[in-house]
C-alpha angles and dihedrals in degrees: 000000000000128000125199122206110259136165081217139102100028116144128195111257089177137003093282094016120104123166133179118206102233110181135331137172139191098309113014140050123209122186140168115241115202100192119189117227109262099027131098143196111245124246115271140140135222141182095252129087119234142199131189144188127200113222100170135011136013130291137180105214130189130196115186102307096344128085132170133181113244151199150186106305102026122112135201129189113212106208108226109269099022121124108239128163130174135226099207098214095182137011097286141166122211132189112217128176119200128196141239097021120285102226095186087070097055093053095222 
């Protein structure tokens, strides 16, 4: 599977929070996430793991009891099951891969 760069298809996850599914395969997701300076992505949990890279921006992640500021360059995995949010300090984008696959945002 091949993916091309667009500014389209991107759907908003949270007020603030847009992604874009990019590729994914049997067993793995990847999306782009375009996250607006003040907002944050409220706190959940899910069964997949995920791992994420920031290309652009600043964050402030936390995983279960844990957070961290972040910036470009810098990466995080999320264990399955375990609660995370995010305080989007700066416009950022952020790659992230889930697996296994998460079906809801294919909207199969």
């Amino acid at each position: 599977m091949f993916v091309d760069r667009s500014d389209d298809g991107f759907r908003e996850a949270a007020p603030g929070v847009r992604l874009r599914v990019l590729a994914h395969g049997d067993a793995t997701l990847m999306a782009e996430f375009r996250l607006a300076a003040g907002h944050e992505l409220p706190a959940h949990v899910h069964p997949h793991e995920q791992t994420g890279y920031l290309v652009s921006g600043r964050i402030r992640l936390q995983i279960g009891n844990a957070s961290r500021d972040l910036g470009p360059g810098d990466s995080w995995c999320v264990p399955g099951g375990v609660d995370h949010r995010a305080d989007i300090q700066e416009d950022s984008v952020a790659v992230e891969v889930w697996s296994p696959v998460r079906e809801d945002l294919l909207g199969r």
